[in-house]
N, C-alpha and C positions, 0 to 999 in steps of 0.2 A: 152114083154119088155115095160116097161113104161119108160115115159120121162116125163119130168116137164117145164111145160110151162115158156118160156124167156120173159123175159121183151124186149119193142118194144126198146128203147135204146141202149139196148144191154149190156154187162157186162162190158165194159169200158167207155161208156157213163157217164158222172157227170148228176147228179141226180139234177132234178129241184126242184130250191131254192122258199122260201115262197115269196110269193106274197106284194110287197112293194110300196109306194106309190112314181111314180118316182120326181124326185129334180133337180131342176136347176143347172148346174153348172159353171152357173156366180158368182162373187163376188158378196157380199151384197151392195159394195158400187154402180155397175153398174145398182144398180137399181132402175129406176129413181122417180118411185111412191114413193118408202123408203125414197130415198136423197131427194123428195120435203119434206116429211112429217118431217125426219129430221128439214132440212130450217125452215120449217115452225114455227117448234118445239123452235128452237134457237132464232127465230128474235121474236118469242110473248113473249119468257121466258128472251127476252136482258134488262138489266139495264141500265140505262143512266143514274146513280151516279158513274157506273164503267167502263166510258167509257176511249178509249185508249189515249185520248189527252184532257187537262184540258180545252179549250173551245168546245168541245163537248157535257162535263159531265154536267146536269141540275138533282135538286134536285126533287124528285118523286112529282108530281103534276103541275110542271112546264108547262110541256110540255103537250097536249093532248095524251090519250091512247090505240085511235082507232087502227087499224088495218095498216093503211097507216104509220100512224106517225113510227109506231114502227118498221116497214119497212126499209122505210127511215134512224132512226139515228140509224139501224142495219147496214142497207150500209155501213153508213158513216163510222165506228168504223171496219168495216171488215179487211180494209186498204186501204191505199193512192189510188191504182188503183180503187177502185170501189169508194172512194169519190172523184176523179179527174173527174169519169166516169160521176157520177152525178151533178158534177157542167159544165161539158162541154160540152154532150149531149143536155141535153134538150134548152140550149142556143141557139147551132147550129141548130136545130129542128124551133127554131122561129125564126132564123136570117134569113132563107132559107124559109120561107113562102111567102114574097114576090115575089122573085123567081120563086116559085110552080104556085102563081098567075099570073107571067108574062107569063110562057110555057103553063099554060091550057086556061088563063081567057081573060086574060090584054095584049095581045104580045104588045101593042105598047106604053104599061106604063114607064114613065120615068118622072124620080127627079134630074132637070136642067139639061135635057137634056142627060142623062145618066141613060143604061137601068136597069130596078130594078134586073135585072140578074148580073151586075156588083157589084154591091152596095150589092147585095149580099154575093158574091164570096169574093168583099173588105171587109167587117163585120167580114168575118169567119176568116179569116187573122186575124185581128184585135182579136176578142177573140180567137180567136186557139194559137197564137202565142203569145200572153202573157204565156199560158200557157206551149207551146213547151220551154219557150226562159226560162222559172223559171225550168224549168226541166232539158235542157241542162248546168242551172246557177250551178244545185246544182249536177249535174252527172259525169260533165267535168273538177273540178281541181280534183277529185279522181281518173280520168284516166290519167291526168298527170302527178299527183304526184306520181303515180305507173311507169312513164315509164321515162318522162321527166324528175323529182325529182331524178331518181336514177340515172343519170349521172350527169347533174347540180344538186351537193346541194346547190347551193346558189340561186336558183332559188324556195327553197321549201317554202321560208317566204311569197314569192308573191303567191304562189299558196295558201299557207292559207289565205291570205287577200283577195285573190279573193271567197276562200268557205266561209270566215265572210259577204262577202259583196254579196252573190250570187244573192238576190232582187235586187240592184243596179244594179249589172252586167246584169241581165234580164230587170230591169228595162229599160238600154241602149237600149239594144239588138232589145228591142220589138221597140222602139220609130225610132231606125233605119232600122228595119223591116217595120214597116207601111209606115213611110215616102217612103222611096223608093217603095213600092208595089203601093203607089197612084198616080203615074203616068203611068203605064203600065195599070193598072185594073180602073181607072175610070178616069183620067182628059184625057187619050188617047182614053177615047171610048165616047168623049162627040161627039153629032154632029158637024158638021160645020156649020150650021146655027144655031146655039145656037144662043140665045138673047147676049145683053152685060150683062145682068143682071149675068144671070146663070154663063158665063164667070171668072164672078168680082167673084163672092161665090167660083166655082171652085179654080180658085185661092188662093182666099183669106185662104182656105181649107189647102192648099199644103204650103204654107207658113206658115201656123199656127203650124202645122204637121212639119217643119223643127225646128220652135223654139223649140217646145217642145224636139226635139232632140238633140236640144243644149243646153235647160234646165236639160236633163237627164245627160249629157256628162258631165256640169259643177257642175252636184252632186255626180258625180263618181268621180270626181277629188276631189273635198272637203273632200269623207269619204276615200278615199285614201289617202290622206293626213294627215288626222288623224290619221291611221294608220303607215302613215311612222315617224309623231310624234313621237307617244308612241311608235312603234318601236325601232326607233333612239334612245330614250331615254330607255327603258329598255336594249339595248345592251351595252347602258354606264352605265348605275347606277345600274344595276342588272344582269347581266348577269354573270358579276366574283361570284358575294353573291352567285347564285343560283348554278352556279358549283361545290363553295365552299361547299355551303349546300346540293348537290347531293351526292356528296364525301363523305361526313362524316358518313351522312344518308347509305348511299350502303355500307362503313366500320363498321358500327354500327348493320348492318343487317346481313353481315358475320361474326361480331365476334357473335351475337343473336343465332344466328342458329347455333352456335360450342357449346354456351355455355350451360351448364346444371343446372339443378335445385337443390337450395342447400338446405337439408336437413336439420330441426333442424333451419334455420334462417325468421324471418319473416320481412325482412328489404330489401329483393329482390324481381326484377319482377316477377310475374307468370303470367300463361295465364289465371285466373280470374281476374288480375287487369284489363286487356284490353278488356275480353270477351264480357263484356255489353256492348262498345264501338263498336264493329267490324260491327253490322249494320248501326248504324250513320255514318259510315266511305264508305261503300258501297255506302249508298243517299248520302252523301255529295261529293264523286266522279262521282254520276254518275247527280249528280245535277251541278258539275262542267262541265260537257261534253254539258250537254244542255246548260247553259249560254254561254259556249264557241262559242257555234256556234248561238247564236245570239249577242251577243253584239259586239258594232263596236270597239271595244278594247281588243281583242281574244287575241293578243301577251300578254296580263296582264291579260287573264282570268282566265288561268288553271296554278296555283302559285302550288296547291297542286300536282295537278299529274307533274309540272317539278319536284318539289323537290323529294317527294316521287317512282316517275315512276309510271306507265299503272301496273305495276302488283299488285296493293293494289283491290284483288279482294275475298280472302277468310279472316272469321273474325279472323281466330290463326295462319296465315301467319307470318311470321320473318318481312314482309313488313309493314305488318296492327300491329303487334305487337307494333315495334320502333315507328311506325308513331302514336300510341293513347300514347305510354307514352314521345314522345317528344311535348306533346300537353297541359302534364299538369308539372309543377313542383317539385312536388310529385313524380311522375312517372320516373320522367328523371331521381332521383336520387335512386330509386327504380334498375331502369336499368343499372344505374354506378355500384353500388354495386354488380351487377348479376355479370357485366361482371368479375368485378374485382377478385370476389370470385374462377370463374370457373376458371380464367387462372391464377392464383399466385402460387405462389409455396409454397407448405407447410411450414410454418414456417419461410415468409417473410413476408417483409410490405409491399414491392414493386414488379410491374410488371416489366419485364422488356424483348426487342424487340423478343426475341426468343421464348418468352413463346407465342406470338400469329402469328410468323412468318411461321408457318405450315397452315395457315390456309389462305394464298396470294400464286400467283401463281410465286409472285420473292421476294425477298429479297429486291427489291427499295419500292415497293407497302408498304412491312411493313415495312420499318421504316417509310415512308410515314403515315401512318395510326397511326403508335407506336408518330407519332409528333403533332397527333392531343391533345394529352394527358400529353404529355411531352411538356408541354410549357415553363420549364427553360431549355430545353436542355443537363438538366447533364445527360442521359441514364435513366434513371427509371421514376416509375408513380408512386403515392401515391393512395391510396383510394381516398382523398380529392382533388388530382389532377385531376379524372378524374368526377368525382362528379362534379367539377368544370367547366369540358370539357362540359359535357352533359348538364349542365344548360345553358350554351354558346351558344352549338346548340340549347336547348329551345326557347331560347331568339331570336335567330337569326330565327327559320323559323315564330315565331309569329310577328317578326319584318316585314318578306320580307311580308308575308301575309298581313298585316295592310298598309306598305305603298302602296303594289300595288293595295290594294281595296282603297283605300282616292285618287292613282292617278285617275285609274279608272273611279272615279267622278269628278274630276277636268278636268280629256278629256272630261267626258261627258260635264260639262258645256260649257269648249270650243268649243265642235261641234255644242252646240245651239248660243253660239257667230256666229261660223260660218256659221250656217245654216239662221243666220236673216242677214248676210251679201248675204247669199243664195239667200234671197228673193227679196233681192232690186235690183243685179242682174238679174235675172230672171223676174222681172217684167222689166228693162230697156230691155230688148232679145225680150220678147213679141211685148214692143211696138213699136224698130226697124221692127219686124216682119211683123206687121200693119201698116208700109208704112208713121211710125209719123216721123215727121221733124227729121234728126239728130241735127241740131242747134239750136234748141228747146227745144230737147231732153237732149243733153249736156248742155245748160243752165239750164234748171230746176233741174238737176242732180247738178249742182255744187253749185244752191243755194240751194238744202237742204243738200247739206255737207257741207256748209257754214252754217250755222244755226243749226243744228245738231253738229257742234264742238263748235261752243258757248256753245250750251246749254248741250252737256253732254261728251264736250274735256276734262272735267278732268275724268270722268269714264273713257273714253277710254284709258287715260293716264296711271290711275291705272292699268288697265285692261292687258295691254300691260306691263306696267313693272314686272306684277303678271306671266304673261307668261314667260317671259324672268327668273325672277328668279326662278321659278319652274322648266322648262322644261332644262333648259340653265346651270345657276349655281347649281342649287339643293344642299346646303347646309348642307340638313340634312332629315332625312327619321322618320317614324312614331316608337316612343319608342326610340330615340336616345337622349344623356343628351347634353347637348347645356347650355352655358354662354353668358350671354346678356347683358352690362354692369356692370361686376360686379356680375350679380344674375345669378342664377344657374334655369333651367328648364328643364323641359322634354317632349317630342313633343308630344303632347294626337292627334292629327289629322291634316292633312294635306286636305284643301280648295283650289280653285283658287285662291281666294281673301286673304285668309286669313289662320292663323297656328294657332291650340288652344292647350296654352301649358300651363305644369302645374309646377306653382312655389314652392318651397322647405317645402312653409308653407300648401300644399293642394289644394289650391285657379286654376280655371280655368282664362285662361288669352288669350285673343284673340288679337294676336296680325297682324294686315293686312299685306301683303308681301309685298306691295310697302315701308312701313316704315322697316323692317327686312333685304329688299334690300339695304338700306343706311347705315345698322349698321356691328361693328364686330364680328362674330361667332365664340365661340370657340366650336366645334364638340366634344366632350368628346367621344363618339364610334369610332369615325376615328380616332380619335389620336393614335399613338405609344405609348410603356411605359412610365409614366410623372412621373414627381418628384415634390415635391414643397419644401419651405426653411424652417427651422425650427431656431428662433430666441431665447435666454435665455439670462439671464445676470448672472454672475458668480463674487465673490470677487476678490479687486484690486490687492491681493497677487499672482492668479495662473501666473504660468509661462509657458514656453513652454515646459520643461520633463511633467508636468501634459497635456498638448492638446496631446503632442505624447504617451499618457499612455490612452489617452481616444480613442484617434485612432485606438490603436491598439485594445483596449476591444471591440468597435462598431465593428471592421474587425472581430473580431472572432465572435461575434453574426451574421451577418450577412451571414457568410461562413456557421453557423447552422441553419438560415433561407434562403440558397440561393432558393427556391420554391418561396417565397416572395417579396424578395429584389436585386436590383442586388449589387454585392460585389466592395461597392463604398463608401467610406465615406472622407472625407475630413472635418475640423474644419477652420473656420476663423473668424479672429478676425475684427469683425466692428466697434467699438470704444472704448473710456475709457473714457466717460466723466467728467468733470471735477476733474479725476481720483479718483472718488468712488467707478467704478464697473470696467469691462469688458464685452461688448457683445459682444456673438458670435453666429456663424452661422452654420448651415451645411445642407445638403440634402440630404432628402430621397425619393431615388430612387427607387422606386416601379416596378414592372416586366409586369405591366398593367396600366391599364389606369385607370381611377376613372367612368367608365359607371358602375359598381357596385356599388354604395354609402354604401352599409355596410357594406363590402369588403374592401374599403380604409377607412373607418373609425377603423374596428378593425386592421388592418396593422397600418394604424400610431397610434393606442393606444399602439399597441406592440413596434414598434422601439422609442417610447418618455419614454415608460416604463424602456425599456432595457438602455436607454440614462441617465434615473435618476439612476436607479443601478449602473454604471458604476461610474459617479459623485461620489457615495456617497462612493465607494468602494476606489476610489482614493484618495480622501477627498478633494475634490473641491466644495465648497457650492458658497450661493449668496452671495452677498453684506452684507447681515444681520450676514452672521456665522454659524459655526455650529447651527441650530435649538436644535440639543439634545445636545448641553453646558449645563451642572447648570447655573442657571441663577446667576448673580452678589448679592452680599447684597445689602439688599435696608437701605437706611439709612433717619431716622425721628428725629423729634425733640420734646421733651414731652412739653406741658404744663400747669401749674396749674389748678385745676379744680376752684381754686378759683375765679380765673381772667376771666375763662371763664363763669363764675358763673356771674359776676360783669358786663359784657361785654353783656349779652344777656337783662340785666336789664333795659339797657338803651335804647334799639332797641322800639322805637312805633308801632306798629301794628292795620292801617287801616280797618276798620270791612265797609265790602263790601255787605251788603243783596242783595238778590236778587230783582227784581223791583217786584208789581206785574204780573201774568203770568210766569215769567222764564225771564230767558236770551234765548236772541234770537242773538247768535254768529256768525251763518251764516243762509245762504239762504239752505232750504230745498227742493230744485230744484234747483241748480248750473248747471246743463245741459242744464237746458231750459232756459237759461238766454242767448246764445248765437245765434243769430240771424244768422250769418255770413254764418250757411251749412244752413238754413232754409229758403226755397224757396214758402212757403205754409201757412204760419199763421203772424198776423200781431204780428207785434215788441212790441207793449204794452203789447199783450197776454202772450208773451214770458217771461214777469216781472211781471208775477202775483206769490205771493207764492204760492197759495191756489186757486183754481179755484173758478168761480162764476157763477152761475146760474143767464142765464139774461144778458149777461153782453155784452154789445154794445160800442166800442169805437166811442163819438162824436166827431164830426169835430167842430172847432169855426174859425174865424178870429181873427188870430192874428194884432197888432196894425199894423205889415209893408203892411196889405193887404194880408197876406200868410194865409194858411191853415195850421194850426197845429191838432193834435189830442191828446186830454185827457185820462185818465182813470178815469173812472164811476166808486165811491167804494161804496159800501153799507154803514151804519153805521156804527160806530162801528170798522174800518177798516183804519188805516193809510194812508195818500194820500202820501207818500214820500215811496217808498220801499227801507227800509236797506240794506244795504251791509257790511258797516264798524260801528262797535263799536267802538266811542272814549269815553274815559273816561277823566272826569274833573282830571287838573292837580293839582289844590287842593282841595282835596275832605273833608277837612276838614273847609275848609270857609263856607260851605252846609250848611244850616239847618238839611237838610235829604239828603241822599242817591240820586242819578238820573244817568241816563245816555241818550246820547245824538246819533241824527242818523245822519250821511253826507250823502247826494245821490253818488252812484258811477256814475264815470264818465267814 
C-alpha cells in the first residue's frame, strides 16, 4: 500500500504568504523626521509678498534670505499664536536674566534697595500683561455679546464700543494692572534701611504709575464719547433712513428671487449685468468688516452690510444681485423693469397688490411692499412708477453711504480736537503727579487759556458752533438739494468746518458751517409733496363762466395725471391793473418734492402745457387777443415821387474821410482798461493799447511835492490815450477833415 507524503502544515493549514517588507502602521503625519522635513520644506519655500497680514508682507529683497529670517517671518504668518509666542517669549527670557543672576551669581544684588528678583517678577507683569489685558480686550465683549447681549439687547451697542475700542480698553486695564502690582512686588520689598534717596525714586515711581492710569482712564472716556456721539447721532439722523433702506432692499430681494427671466427682452436685469461685479462686492464687504473693527466710529462703519445684511456673500445671490444694481442707475432701472415684467399680468399696464402678495407671509407685509411703488396710492404701479421707486432707493443708499463716510471724517477730526484737549490734560495729571504746586499749577493753567482764547477764541468759536450745527441741528446730509437765499444747491460733501455744495450753474462752493448755522434752509429731500404758483395775465374781458370752465378742464387733466399731480387746482384772480389785463394765479401741486430737478421740470412743462391748451380751447387769450386774428388793415398815405424827388435835392451831405491810419472808435483792450479787479500790474500798464517793449513807468515830482507817475511812449505813439471820439460840430468851417481826442475820465 503506498501513501503519499503530507505536508508538515497539514491539509487545513493556510499556506505561507510571500515574503514582504514589513510597514509601519503609524500615520504619516506622526512621523516626526517627515513633519520636520515637511516644516522645513514650508518655511524655505514661504513668501513674504504673500504674507497673511499687510504689515508683514515685504517686497522680495527687502528682507534678508538666510535661513533664520525665513524662519522667523514664517512664524510670524503661521498665526497669531505663534507670533504672540514670538514677541513674548524671548522678552521674558531677558526680563528674567537679572533674576538668573541674583539666584546663581549676585544673591545680594539690588536696584534702590529692591531685590533684582522682584524687579524681575514686576517686568514680567508689565510686559506679560500688556499682552494678557489686549487679548482679554479683544476676546471678552464676544463672550458677552453671546451671553449677556442675548438677554439685554440694549446692552449690545456698548458691547461693540467696547470690541471698536479694545486697545483702549487694554490699554486701561494694563496701566491699572501695573499700578496696583507695584506696590505688593516692589515698593513692599524695598528694605527698611533704604537711603532717602532710593525712597524719594521708589515713590516717585508709584506715583508716576498712578498718573498714567488716570492718563489712560481719561482717554477711555474721550474715545467713548466719541462714540456715544456718533452713536447718538446716527440713531437720530439715520437709523429710520437705514430701516427704511433695509425694508425695501429685503422687498426687492424677495420680489428678485420670484422673479424670472424675460425672454426676447433686453431691457432687464440678468445675472451678467452683476456677475463682474459680485467679486468687488465680496472685498468690499469684507473690507468693510476690517475697517469696522478699527476705526473709533464702528456705529458709522458698516453702512453697507446694515443696509444690505451679513448675507451678500456668493456673487449671483438675490442679495449681491439687488445690491450691484442698486449701485448703479442703469441697473436700478434694469431691475424695475425685471420685476415689473415677471409679475403683471398679461395684457396690463399695471401691477397691482395681489399679483406679488403670494410671495409675503401676510397680506399687511404686501401692501406694505406693494407702497413702496405705489406712491399716489390709487391701488396700482405703473412701469414708470416703479422705475421711479428703484431710482429712489438708488439714490437713497448712495446717499446714507456718502453722508456717513463725510460724517465719519468730521468725528475723525473732532477726536484730534479732542485728543489735543487730551494732552493738555494729561500733561496737567502728570505734573500734579510730580508733587508741582497746585496754585501754580492752576495759575499757569488759566493764563495760557487766557492767551490762548485771545489768540485763537475765534477758532474755537467756529469750531464749536460747527459742532453744534453738525452734530445737533444737521440740516441736511450728503446729495440732498438745499436752497440758500434764493439759490438752489446741492450738498457735494459734508466737513467739520465747512459743506461744499454745488450751485445750479456746476460751480463748487464752500460754504463754512458757522455762516450756514445763521442762514435759512430750505431742505428739498425732507420736504413733503410741494407746490409752487404759477402767475399769467389774461384779457380784461374773461369772466368768471370762463375761470370755472378752466377749472374744470385742469380737474380733468389732472384726475388723468393723478401719478403726478395731486387733484387740486384752484384759479385766482390777483389784479386788473389799470383794467387792461387780468392776472391770475394757480397752483401746482406736485405728488413729490422737487429733489429730482428734471422730474419737476418735465411735470411743470406738462401741467403749463396742459394749462395753454385749456386757455385756448376756451378762448381766453392775453391782453394782446387772439394771436391767430387776421391782422387789422394797415392804412398809408402815397406820395409824390416828384416832391420826394425835389426834397432829397436839397439835403447837404458831409463827406467825412477817414484820417490817416483808420478810425480809431475804441480801445482794443477795453478789458484791460479797468484797474478796479487788478491787484498785480500798475494802472498806467493797464491804458496802454498796444504793449511796449522796454517800457518803465517814471516817477517825477509833481509841483505840490507829491509823486506822480508818467507814461514813457516811444515815438511815434500818442501821449494822451483815446477813448472818445468827438467830432467838430462844424466840419465845414475846416480846411480839411480832422478829428479830435478827449482823455476819459
Amino acid at each position: 500500500m503506498s501513501s503519499t507524503p503530507m505536508s508538515e502544515e497539514g491539509p487545513n493549514m493556510p499556506r505561507p504568504q510571500p515574503h514582504r517588507r514589513p510597514t509601519s502602521q503609524r500615520n504619516p503625519s506622526w512621523d516626526l523626521l517627515g513633519g520636520f522635513k515637511r516644516f522645513e520644506h514650508e518655511y524655505e519655500e514661504f513668501d513674504t509678498r504673500h504674507a497673511s497680514e499687510n504689515h508683514l508682507a515685504f517686497a522680495e529683497g527687502d528682507i534678508p534670505q538666510n535661513r533664520a529670517s525665513k524662519l522667523y517671518h514664517y512664524l510670524l504668518n503661521v498665526s497669531i499664536v505663534t507670533r504672540w509666542f514670538l514677541f513674548i517669549v524671548p522678552v521674558l527670557g531677558i526680563l528674567w536674566i537679572p533674576a538668573i543672576l541674583q539666584l546663581t551669581t549676585f544673591p545680594h544684588a539690588e536696584v534702590w534697595a529692591v531685590p533684582l528678583l522682584w524687579w524681575s517678577i514686576w517686568l514680567s507683569v508689565v510686559w506679560g500683561g500688556w499682552w494678557g489685558s489686549l487679548a482679554v480686550a479683544r476676546i471678552l465683549p464676544s463672550i458677552i455679546r453671546s451671553t449677556v447681549g442675548v438677554i439685554a439687547v440694549s446692552t449690545r451697542k456698548y458691547i461693540d464700543w467696547a470690541g471698536a475700542l479694545h486697545r483702549y480698553v487694554a490699554l486701561f486695564a494694563w496701566t491699572l494692572g501695573i499700578w496696583v502690582s507695584w506696590n505688593p512686588l516692589v515698593d513692599n520689598r524695598q528694605r527698611d534701611d533704604a537711603s532717602d534717596k532710593s525712597r524719594h525714586i521708589i515713590d516717585l515711581i508709584g506715583k508716576l504709575l498712578f498718573g498714567f492710569y488716570l492718563c489712560a482712564a481719561v482717554l477711555l472716556f474721550e474715545k467713548f464719547s466719541i462714540q456715544w456721539i456718533a452713536g447718538k447721532f446716527h440713531e437720530r439722523s439715520y437709523a429710520e433712513r437705514i430701516a427704511d433702506q433695509k425694508f425695501a432692499v429685503r422687498s426687492l430681494v424677495t420680489l428678485y428671487r420670484n422673479s424670472s427671466d424675460i425672454p426676447g427682452r433686453s431691457d432687464t436685469l440678468k445675472a451678467a449685468d452683476a456677475k463682474q461685479n459680485g467679486v468687488k462686492i465680496l472685498k468690499r464687504a469684507m473690507k468693510g468688516v476690517r475697517d469696522a473693527a478699527t476705526t473709533t466710529t464702528t456705529a458709522l462703519g458698516n453702512v453697507a452690510s446694515e443696509i444690505a445684511g451679513s448675507s451678500v456673500l456668493q456673487p449671483n445671490s438675490p442679495q449681491a444681485m439687488v445690491k450691484t444694481a442698486l449701485e448703479s442707475a442703469n441697473k436700478s432701472r434694469l431691475l424695475a423693469r425685471r420685476l415689473f415684467y415677471s409679475f403683471v399680468r398679461p395684457g396690463h399696464e399695471y401691477l397691482f397688490p395681489d399679483d406679488i402678495a403670494r410671495f409675503f407671509p401676510t397680506r399687511e407685509e404686501a401692501d406694505k411692499v406693494f407702497g413702496l411703488f405705489d406712491r399716489d396710492g390709487n391701488g396700482d404701479a405703473s412701469r414708470n412708477e416703479i422705475e421711479l421707486a428703484c431710482m429712489d432707493f438708488h439714490r437713497e443708499q448712495l446717499s446714507i453711504e456718502h453722508s456717513m463716510q463725510d460724517l465719519d471724517s468730521a468725528v475723525g477730526r473732532l477726536d484730534n480736537i479732542f485728543m489735543s484737549l487730551y494732552v493738555i490734560i494729561a500733561a496737567l495729571i502728570i505734573a500734579v503727579c510730580l508733587e508741582a504746586q497746585f496754585t501754580n499749577l492752576v495759575a499757569s493753567a488759566g493764563t495760557l487759556v487766557l492767551g490762548l482764547s485771545w489768540l485763537i477764541g475765534g477758532s474755537l468759536t467756529e469750531v464749536l458752533t460747527s459742532i453744534i450745527f453738525l452734530f445737533i441741528k444737521h440740516p441736511f446730509d450728503v446729495g440732498d438739494r438745499i436752497i440758500l437765499e434764493e439759490e438752489g444747491y446741492t450738498v457735494k460733501e459734508i466737513r467739520l468746518l465747512s459743506t461744499i455744495l454745488l450751485n445750479d450753474k456746476g460751480a463748487y462752493v464752500q460754504a463754512p458751517n458757522s455762516e450756514l448755522s445763521t442762514m435759512f434752509i430750505q431742505n428739498i429731500r425732507r420736504s413733503p409733496p410741494m407746490s409752487e404758483t404759477f402767475t399769467f395775465d389774461v384779457g380784461f374781458d374773461t369772466n368768471f363762466d370762463h375761470l370755472e370752465t378752466l377749472r374744470s378742464k385742469m380737474l380733468q387733466f389732472l384726475s388723468d395725471n393723478r401719478r403726478d399731480y395731486l387733484y387740486a387746482f384752484d384759479v385766482s384772480v390777483v389784479d386788473f391793473p389799470e383794467q387792461e389785463k387780468i392776472t391770475l394765479s394757480a397752483d401746482i401741486k406736485y405728488k413729490s418734492n422737487w429733489q429730482q430737478g428734471a422730474l419737476k421740470a418735465k411735470r411743470r412743462n406738462k401741467w403749463i402745457c396742459a394749462l395753454k391748451e385749456a386757455l385756448v380751447d376756451i378762448g381766453i387769450f392775453g391782453p394782446q387777443g387772439d394771436p391767430d386774428k387776421p391782422a387789422a388793415p394797415i392804412k398809408y398815405t402815397e406820395v409824390p415821387w416828384d416832391e420826394v424827388k425835389k426834397q432829397s435835392k436839397t439835403v447837404k451831405h458831409v463827406s467825412m474821410p477817414a484820417p490817416p491810419g483808420g478810425w480809431h472808435l475804441s480801445d482794443q483792450n477795453p478789458g484791460m482798461h479797468d484797474s478796479s479787479d487788478n491787484v498785480f500790474d500798475d494802472t498806467n500798464e493797464l491804458h496802454l493799447t498796444t504793449p511796449v517793449a522796454g517800457y518803465v513807468p517814471p516817477t517825477q515830482h509833481a509841483g505840490d511835492g507829491s509823486m506822480t507817475s508818467e507814461v514813457s511812449m516811444p515815438p511815434g505813439l500818442p501821449t494822451t490815450m483815446p477813448s472818445v471820439v468827438t467830432m467838430p460840430s462844424h466840419p465845414e468851417a475846416s480846411s480839411g477833415d480832422y478829428f479830435e481826442m478827449t482823455t476819459r475820465r
